[in-house]
C-alpha positions as protocol buffer text, in pm:
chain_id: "A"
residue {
  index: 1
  type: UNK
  ca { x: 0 y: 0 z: 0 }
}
residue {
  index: 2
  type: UNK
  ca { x: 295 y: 216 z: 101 }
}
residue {
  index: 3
  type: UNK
  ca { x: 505 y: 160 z: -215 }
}
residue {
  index: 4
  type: UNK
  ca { x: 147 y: 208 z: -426 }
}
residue {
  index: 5
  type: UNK
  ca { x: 79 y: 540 z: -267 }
}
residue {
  index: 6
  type: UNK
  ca { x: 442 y: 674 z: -355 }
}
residue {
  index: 7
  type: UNK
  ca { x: 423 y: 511 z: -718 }
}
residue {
  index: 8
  type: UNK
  ca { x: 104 y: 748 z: -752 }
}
residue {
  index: 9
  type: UNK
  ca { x: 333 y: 1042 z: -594 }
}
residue {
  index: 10
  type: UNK
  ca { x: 636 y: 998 z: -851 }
}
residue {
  index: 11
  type: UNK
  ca { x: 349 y: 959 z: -1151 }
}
residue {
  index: 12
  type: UNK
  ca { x: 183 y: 1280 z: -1005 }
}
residue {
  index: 13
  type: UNK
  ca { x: 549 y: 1463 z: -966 }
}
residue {
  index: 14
  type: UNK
  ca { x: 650 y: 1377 z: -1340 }
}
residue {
  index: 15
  type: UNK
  ca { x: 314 y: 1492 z: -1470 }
}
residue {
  index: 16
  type: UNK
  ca { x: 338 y: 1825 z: -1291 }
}
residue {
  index: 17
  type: UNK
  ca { x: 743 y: 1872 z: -1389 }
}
residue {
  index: 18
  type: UNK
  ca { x: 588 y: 1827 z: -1724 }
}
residue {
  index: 19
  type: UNK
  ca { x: 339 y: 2051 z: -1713 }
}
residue {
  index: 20
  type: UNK
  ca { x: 572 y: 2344 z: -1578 }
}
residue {
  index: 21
  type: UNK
  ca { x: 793 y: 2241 z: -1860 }
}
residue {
  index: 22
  type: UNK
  ca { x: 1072 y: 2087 z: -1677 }
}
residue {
  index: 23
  type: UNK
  ca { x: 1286 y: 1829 z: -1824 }
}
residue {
  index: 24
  type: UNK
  ca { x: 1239 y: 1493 z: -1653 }
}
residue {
  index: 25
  type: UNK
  ca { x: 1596 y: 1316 z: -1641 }
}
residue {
  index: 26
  type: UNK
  ca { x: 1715 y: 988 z: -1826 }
}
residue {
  index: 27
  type: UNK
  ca { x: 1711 y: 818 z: -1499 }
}
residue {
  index: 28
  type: UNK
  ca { x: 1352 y: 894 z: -1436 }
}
residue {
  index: 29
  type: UNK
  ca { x: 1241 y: 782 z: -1789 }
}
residue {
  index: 30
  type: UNK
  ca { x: 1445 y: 473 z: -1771 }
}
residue {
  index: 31
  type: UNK
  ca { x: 1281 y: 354 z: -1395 }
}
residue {
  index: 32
  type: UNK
  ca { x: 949 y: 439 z: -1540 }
}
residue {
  index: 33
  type: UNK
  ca { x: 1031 y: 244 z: -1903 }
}
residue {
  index: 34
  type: UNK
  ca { x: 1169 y: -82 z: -1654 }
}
residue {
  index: 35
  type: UNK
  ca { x: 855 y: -54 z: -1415 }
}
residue {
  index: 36
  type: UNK
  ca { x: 613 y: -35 z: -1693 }
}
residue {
  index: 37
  type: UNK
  ca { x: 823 y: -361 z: -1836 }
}
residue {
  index: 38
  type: UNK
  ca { x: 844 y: -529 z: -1502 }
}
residue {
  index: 39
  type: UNK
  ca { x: 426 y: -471 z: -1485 }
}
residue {
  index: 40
  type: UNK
  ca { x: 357 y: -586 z: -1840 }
}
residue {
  index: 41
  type: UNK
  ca { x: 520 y: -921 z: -1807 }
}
residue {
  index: 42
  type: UNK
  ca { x: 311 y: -958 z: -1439 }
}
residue {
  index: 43
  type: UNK
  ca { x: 5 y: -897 z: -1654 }
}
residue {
  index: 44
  type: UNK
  ca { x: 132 y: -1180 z: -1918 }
}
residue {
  index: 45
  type: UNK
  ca { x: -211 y: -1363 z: -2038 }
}
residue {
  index: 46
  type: UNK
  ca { x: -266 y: -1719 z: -2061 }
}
residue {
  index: 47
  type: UNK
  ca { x: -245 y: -1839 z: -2428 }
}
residue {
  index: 48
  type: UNK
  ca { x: -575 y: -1912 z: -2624 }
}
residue {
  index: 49
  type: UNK
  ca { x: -726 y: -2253 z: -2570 }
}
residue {
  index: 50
  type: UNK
  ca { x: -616 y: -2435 z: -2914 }
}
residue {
  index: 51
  type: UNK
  ca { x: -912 y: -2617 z: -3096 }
}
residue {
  index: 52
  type: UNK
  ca { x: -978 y: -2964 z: -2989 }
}
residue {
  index: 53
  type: UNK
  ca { x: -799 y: -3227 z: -3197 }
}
residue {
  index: 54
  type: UNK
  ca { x: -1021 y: -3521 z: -3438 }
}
residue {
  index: 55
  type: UNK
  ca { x: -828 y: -3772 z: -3280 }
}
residue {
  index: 56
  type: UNK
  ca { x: -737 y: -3906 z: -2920 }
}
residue {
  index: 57
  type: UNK
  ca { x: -382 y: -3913 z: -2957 }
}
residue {
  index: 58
  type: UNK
  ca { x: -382 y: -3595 z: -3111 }
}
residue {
  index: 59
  type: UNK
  ca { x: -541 y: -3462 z: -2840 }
}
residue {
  index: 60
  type: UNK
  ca { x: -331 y: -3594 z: -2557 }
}
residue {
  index: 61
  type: UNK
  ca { x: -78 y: -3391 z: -2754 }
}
residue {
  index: 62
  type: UNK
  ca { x: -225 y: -3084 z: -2765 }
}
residue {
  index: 63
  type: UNK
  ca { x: -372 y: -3084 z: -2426 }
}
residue {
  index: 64
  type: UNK
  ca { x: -20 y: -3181 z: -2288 }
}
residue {
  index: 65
  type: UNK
  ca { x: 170 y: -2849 z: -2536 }
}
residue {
  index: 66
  type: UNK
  ca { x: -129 y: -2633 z: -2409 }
}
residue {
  index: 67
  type: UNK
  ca { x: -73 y: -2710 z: -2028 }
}
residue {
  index: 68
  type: UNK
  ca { x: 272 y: -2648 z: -2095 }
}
residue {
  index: 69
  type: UNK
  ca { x: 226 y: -2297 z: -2252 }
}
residue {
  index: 70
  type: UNK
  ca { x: -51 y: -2213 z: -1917 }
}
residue {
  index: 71
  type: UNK
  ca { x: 238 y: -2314 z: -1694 }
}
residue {
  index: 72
  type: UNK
  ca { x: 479 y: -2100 z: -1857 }
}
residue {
  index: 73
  type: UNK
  ca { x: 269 y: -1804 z: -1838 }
}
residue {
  index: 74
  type: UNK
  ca { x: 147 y: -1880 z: -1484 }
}
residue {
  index: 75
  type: UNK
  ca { x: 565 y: -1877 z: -1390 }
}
residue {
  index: 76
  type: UNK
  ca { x: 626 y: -1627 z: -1588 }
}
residue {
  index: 77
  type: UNK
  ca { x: 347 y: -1388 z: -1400 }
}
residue {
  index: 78
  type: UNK
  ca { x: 502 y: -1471 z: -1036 }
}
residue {
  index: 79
  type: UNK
  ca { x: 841 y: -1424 z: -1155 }
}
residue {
  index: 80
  type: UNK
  ca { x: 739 y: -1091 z: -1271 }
}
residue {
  index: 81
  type: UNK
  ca { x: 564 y: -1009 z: -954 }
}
residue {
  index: 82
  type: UNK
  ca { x: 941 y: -1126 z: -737 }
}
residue {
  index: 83
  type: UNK
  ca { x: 1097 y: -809 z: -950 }
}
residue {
  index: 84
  type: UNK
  ca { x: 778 y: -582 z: -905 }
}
residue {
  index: 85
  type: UNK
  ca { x: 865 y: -421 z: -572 }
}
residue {
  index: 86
  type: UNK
  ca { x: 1232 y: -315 z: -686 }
}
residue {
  index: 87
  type: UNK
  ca { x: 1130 y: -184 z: -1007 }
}
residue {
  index: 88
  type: UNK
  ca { x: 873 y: 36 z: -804 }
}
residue {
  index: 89
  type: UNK
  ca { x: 1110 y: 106 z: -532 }
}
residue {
  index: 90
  type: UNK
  ca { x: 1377 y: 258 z: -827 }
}
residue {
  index: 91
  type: UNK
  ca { x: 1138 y: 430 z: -1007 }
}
residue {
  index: 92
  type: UNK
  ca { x: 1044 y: 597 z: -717 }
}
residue {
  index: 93
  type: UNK
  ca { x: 1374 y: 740 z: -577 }
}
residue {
  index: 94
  type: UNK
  ca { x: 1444 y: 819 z: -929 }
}
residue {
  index: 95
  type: UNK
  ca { x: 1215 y: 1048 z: -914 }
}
residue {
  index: 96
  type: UNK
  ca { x: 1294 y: 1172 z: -528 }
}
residue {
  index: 97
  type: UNK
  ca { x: 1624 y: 1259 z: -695 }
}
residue {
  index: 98
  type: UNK
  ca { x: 1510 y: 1448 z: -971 }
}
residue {
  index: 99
  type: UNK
  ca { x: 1288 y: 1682 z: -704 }
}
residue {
  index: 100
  type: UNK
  ca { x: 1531 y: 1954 z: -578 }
}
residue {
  index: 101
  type: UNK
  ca { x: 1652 y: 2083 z: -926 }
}
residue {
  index: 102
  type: UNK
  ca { x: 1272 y: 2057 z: -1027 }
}
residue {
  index: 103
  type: UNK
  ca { x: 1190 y: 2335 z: -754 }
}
residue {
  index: 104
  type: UNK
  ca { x: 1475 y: 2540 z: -856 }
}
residue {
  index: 105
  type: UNK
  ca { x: 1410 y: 2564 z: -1207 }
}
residue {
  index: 106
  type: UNK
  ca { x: 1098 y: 2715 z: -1069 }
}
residue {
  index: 107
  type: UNK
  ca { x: 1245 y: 2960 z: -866 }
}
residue {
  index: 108
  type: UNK
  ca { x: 1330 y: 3213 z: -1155 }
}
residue {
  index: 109
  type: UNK
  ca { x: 907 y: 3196 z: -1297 }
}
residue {
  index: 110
  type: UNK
  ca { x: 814 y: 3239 z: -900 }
}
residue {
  index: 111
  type: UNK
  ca { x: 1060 y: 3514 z: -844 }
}
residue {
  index: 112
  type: UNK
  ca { x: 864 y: 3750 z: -1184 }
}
residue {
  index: 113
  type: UNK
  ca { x: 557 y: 3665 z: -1063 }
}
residue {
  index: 114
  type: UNK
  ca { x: 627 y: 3788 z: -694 }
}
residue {
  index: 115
  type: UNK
  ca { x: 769 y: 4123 z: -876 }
}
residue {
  index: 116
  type: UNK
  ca { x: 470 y: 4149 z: -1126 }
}
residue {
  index: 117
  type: UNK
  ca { x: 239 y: 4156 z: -752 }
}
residue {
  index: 118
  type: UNK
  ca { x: 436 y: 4398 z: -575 }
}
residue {
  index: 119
  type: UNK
  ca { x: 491 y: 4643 z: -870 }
}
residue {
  index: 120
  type: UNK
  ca { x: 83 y: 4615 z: -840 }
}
residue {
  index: 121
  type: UNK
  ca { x: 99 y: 4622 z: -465 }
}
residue {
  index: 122
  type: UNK
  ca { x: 223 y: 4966 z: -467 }
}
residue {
  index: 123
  type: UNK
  ca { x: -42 y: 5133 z: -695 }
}
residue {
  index: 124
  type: UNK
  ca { x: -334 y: 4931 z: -496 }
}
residue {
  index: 125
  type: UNK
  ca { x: -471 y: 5065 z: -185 }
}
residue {
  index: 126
  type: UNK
  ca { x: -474 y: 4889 z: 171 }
}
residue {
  index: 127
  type: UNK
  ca { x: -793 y: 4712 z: 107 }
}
residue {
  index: 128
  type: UNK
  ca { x: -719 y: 4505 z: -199 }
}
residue {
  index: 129
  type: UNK
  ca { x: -1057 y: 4337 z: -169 }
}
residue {
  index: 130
  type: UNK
  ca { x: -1280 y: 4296 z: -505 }
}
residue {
  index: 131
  type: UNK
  ca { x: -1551 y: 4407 z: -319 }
}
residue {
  index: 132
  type: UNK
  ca { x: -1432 y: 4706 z: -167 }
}
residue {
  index: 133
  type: UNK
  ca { x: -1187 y: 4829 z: -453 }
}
residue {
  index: 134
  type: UNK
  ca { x: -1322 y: 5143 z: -623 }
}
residue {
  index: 135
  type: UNK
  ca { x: -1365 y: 4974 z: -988 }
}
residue {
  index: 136
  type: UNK
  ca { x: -1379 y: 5353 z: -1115 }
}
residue {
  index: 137
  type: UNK
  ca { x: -999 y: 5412 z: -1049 }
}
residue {
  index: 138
  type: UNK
  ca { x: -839 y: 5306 z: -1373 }
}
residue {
  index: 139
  type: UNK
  ca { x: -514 y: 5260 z: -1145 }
}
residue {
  index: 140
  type: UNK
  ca { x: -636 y: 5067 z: -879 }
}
residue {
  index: 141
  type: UNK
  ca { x: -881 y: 4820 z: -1191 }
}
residue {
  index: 142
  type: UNK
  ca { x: -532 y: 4810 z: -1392 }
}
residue {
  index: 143
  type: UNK
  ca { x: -279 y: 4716 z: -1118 }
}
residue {
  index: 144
  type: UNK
  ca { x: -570 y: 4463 z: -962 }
}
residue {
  index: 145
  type: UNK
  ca { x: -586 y: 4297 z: -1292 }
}
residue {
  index: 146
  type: UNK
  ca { x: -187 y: 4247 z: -1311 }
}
residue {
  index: 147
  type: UNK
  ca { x: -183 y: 4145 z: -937 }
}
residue {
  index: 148
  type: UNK
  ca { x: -487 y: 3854 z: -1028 }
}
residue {
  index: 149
  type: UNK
  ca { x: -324 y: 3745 z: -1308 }
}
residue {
  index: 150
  type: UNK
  ca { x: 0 y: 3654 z: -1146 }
}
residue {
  index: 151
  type: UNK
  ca { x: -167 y: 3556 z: -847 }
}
residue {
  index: 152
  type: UNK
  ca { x: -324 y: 3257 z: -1091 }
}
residue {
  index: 153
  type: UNK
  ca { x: -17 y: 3149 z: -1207 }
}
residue {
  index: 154
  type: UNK
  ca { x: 161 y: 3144 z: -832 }
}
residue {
  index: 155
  type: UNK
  ca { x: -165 y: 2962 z: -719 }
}
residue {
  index: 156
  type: UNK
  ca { x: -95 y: 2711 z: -980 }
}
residue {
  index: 157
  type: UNK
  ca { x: 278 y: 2662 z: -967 }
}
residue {
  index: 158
  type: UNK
  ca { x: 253 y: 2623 z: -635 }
}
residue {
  index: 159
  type: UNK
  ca { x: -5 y: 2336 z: -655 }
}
residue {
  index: 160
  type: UNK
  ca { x: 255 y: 2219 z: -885 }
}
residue {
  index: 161
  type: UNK
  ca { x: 531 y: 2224 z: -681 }
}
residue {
  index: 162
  type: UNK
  ca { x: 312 y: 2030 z: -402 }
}
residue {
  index: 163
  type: UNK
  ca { x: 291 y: 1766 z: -642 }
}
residue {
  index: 164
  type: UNK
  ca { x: 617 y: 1773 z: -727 }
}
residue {
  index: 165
  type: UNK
  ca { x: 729 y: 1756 z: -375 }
}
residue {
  index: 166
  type: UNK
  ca { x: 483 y: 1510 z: -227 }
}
residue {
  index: 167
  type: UNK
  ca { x: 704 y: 1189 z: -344 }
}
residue {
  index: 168
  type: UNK
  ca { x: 952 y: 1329 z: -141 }
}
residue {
  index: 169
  type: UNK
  ca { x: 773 y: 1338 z: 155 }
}
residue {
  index: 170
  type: UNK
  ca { x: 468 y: 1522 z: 263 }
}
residue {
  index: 171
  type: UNK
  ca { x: 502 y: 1919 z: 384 }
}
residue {
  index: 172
  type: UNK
  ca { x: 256 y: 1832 z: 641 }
}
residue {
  index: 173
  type: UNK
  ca { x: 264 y: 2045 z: 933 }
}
residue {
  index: 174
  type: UNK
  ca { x: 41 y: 2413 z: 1021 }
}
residue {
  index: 175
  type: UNK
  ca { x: 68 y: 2688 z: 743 }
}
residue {
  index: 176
  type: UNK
  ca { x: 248 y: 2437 z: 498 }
}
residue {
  index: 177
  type: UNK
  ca { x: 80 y: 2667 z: 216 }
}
residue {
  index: 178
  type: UNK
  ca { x: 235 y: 2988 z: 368 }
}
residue {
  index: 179
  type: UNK
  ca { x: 597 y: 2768 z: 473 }
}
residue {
  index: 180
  type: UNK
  ca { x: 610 y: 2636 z: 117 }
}
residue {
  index: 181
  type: UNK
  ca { x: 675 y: 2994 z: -49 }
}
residue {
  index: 182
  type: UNK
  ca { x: 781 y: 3161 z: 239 }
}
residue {
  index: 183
  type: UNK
  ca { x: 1093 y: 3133 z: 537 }
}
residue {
  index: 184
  type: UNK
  ca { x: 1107 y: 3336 z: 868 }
}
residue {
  index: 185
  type: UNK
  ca { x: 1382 y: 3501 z: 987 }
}
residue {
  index: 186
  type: UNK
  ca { x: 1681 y: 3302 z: 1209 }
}
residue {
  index: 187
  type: UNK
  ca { x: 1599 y: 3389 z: 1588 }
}
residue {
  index: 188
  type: UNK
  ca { x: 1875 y: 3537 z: 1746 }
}
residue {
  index: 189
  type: UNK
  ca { x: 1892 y: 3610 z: 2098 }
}
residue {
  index: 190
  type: UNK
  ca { x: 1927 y: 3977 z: 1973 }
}
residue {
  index: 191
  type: UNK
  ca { x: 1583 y: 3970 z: 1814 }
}
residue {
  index: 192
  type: UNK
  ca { x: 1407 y: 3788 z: 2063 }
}
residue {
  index: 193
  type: UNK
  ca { x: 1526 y: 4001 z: 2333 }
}
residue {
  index: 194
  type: UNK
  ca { x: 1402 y: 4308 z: 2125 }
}
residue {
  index: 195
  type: UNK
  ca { x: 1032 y: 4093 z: 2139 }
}
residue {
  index: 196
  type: UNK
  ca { x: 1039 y: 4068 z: 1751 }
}
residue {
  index: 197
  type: UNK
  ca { x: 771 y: 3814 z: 1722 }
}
residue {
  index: 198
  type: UNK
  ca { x: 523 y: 4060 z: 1795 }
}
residue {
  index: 199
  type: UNK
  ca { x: 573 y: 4166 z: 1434 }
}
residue {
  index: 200
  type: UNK
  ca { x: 592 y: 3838 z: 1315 }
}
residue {
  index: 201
  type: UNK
  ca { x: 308 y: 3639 z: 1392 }
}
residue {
  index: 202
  type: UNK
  ca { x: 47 y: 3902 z: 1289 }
}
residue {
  index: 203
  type: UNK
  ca { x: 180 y: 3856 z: 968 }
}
residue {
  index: 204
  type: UNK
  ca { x: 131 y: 3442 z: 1007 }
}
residue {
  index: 205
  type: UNK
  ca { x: -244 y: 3523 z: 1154 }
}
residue {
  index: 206
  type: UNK
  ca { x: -277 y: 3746 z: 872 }
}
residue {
  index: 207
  type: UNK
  ca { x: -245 y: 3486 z: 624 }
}
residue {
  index: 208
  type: UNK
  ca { x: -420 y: 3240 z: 736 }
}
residue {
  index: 209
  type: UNK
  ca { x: -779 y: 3516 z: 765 }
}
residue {
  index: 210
  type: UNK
  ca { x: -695 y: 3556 z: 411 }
}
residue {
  index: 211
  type: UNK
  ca { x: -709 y: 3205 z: 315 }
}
residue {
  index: 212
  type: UNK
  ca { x: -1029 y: 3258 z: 112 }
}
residue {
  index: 213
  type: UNK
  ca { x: -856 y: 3541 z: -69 }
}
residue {
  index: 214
  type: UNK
  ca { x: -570 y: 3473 z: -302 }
}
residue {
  index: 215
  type: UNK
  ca { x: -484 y: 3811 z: -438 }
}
residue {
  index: 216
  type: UNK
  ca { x: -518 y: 4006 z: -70 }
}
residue {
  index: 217
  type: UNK
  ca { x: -320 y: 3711 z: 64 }
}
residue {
  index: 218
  type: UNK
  ca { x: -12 y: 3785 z: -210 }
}
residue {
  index: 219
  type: UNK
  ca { x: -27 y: 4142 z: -187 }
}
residue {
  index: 220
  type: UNK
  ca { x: 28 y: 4075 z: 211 }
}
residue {
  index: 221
  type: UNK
  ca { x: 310 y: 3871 z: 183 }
}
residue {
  index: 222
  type: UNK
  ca { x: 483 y: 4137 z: -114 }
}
residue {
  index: 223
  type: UNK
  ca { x: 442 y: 4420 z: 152 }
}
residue {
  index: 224
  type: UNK
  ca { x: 561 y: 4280 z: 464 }
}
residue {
  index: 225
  type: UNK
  ca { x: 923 y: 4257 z: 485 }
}
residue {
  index: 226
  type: UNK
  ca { x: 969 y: 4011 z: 738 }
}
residue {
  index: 227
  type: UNK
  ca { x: 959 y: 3698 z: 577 }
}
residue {
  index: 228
  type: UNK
  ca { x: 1170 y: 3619 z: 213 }
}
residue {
  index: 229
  type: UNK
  ca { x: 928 y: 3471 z: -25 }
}
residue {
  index: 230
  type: UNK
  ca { x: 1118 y: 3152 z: -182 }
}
residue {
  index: 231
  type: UNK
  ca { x: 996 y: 2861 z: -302 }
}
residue {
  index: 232
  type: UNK
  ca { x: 1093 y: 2545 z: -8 }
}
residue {
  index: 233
  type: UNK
  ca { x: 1269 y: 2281 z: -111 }
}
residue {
  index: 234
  type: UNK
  ca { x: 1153 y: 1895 z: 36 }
}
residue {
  index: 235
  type: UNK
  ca { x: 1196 y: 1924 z: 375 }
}
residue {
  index: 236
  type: UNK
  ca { x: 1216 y: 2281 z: 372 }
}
residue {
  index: 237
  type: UNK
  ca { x: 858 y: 2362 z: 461 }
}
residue {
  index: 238
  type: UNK
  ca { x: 904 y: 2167 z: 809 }
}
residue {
  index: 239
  type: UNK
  ca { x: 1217 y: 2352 z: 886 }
}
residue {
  index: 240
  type: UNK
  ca { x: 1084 y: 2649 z: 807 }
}
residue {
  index: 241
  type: UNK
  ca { x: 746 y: 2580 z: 1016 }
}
residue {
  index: 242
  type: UNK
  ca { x: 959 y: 2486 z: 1324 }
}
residue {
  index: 243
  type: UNK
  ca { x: 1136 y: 2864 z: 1320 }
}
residue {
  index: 244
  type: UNK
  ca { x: 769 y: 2915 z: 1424 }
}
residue {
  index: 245
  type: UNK
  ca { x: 790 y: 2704 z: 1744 }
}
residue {
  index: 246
  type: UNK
  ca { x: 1169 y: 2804 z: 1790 }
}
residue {
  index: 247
  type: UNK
  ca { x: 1057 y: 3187 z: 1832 }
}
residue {
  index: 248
  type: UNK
  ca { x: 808 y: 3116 z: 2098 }
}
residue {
  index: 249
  type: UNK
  ca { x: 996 y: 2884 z: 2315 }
}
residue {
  index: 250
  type: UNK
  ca { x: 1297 y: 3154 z: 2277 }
}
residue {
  index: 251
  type: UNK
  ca { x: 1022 y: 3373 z: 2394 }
}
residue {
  index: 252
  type: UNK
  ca { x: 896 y: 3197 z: 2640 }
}
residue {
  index: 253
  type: UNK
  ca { x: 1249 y: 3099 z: 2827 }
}
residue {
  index: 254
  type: UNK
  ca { x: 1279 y: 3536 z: 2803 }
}
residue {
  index: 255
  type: UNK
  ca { x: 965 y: 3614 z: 2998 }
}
residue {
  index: 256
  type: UNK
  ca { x: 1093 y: 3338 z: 3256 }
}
residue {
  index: 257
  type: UNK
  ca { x: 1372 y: 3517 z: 3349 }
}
residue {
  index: 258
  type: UNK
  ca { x: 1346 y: 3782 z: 3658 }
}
residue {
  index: 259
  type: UNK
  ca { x: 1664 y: 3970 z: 3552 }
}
residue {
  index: 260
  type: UNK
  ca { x: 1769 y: 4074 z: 3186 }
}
residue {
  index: 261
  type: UNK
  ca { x: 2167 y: 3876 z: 3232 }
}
residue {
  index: 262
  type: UNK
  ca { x: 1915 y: 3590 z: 3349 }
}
residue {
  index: 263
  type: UNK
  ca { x: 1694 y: 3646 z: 3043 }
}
residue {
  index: 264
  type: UNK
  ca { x: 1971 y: 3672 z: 2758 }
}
residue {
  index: 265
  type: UNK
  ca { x: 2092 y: 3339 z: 2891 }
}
residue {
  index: 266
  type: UNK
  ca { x: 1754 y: 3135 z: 2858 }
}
residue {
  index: 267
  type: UNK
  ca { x: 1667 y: 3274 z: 2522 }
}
residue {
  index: 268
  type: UNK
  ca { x: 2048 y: 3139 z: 2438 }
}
residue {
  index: 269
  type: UNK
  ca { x: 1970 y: 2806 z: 2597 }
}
residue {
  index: 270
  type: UNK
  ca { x: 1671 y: 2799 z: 2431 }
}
residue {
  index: 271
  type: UNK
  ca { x: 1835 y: 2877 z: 2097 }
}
residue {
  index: 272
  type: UNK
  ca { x: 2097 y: 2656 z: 2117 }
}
residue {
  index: 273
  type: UNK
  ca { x: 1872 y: 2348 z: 2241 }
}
């Protein structure tokens, strides 16, 4: 079921590499050409039943050649089915392998889009909502426009790169969408001290309100400056989600201090844990 489900992934990843236009390496093709090979001969039918002989003897014959041919194709099918879980397992880190360079060859299309919203961002006004925007400004109609437009195609390549990634391992985790295109800044006990997660999670809870709104969410993340908007590599998105949990404990092991020496030194233990 396991090695099924991640079969599905790596046929899901290729199909969205295509789709974005990325080359799929030889050693993908080749796994996927010796899996499909490895399947076929599983799938090997029995041989027609051959018309039934005039004569006895003939018959014994033909009876005996056909049983042969069944057995053949029955051995054949379990043979096939001894090779089945290696082919799958290859074809799958194949494609594992071929993951990282397809997020990075999506990194320069991500990067234009994120400057086609923010050169929007600035001619829009705070509320960016359709329902709110004054549709009689020519400005504000023409920048939302170029801000929707891109915000499509982010939407979409990052779907893709979900795909792509999910053979990999799943994002999983809170705010995977948000992690997945964006990173927090390292804590340091410098920032922590200075209580900068006070600036930083409104722009988390900010994201997530907008959830339902695609182009107010991406002109929120272009104007905060925070948070660098890169696309995450496998793994990434958990690292990145665990800065989350790293800020708050740094916090918390600050606020349990009673002097400020006292309080530099937990947020460094906390840091450093």
């Amino acid at each position: 079921m396991f090695v099924g489900a991640n079969v599905h992934n790596a046929d899901t990843a290729i199909s969205a590499a295509r789709r974005r236009q990325l080359p799929v390496p030889k050693a993908v093709q080749e796994a996927r050409r010796l899996r499909a090979a490895v399947f076929e001969t599983g799938q090997t039918p029995n041989p027609e039943r051959p018309a039934l002989p005039e004569t006895a003897d003939q018959a014994a014959e033909v009876i005996r050649q056909h049983a042969e041919a069944l057995r053949l194709a029955d051995v054949t099918r379990q043979a096939a089915r001894l090779f089945s879980e290696e082919a799958d397992l290859r074809y799958i880190q194949a494609t594992r392998d071929a993951v990282p360079d397809w997020v990075a060859g999506l990194d320069k299309e991500f990067t234009t889009l994120v400057g086609v919203v923010r050169k929007a961002a600035a001619k829009l006004p705070e509320d960016v909502s359709s329902e709110r925007l004054d549709w009689n400004n020519p400005v504000h109609t023409v920048a939302y426009a170029k801000a929707e437009g891109a915000v499509a195609q982010l939407e979409q390549m990052v779907s893709d790169r979900a795909d792509i990634a999910q053979v990999a391992g799943s994002d999983g985790g809170r705010d995977n969408a948000l992690f997945a295109v964006a990173a927090l800044p390292e804590p340091t006990t410098e920032r922590v001290m200075r209580e900068d997660w006070r600036q930083l999670h409104p722009i988390i809870d900010r994201w997530r309100e907008l959830r339902h709104q695609p182009v107010s969410r991406w002109v929120h993340l272009v104007r905060q400056g925070e948070l660098t908007l890169t696309l995450a590599t496998p793994g990434e998105v958990r690292g990145r989600s665990v800065q989350v949990q790293r800020w708050r404990d740094a916090g918390h092991a600050r606020r349990a201090a009673t002097s400020l020496k006292g309080a530099e030194a937990n947020v460094a233990q906390a840091l450093a844990a």
